[in-house]
N, C-alpha and C positions, 0 to 999 in steps of 0.2 A: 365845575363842568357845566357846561351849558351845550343845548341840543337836544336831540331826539335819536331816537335807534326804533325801527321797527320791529328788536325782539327782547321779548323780558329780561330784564336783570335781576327780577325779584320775584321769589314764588315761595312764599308762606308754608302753603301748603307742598311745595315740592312734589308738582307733579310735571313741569315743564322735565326733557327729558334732561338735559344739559345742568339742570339745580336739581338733580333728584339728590345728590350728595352734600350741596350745602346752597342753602336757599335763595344766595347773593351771588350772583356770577362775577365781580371781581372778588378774590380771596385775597387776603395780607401778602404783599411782597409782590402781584401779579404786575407785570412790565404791559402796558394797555396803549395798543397803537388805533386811533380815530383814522377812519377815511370818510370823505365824501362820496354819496352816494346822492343817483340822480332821481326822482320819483317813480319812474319805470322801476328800478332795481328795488327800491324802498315797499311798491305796495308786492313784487315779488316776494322779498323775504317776509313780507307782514303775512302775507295767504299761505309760503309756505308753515310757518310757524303756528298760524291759524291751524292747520292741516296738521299739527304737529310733526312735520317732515326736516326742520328747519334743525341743520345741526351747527354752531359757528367753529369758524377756524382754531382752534386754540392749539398752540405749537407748548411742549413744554422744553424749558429752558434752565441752567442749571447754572445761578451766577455764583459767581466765586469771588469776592470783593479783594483779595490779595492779587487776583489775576488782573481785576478791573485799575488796580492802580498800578501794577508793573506797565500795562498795554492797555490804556482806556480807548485809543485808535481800533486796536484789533478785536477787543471787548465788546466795543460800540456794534464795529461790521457783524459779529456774530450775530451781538443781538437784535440788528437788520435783516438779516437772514433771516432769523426765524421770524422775525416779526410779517415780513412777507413772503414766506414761505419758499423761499430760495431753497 
């Protein structure tokens, strides 16, 4: 992976509010959609985070790999959905 995110993925300590449960905010199996973000919206999410106010989107999703090979078409849309919150 290459880039930047203006909010932690890693808290040792676990006190960001988001890793209070596990200290890496991707966990094993997590499906991770990147978007482009412009520097207005970037130092946004850094101050609200800063503030500790910053909560990220996280949709939970529940794949079923028998399903994903019957319907990878209709598997896929779901997991687009969720991933932008359709």
């Amino acid at each position: 992976m290459f880039g930047i995110t203006p909010m932690p993925i890693y808290d040792p300590e676990q006190e960001v509010s988001y890793l209070k449960d596990f200290m890496v905010f991707f966990k094993p199996g997590d499906i991770v959609k990147w978007k482009p973000i412009d520097r207005e919206e970037y130092d946004r999410i850094a101050a609200s985070c800063e503030a500790g106010t910053y909560t990220p989107r996280i949709a939970k999703v529940d794949f079923d790999l028998e399903d994903f090979n019957v319907d990878m078409a209709g598997t896929n849309a779901k997991l687009m959905e969720a991933l932008n919150g359709a």
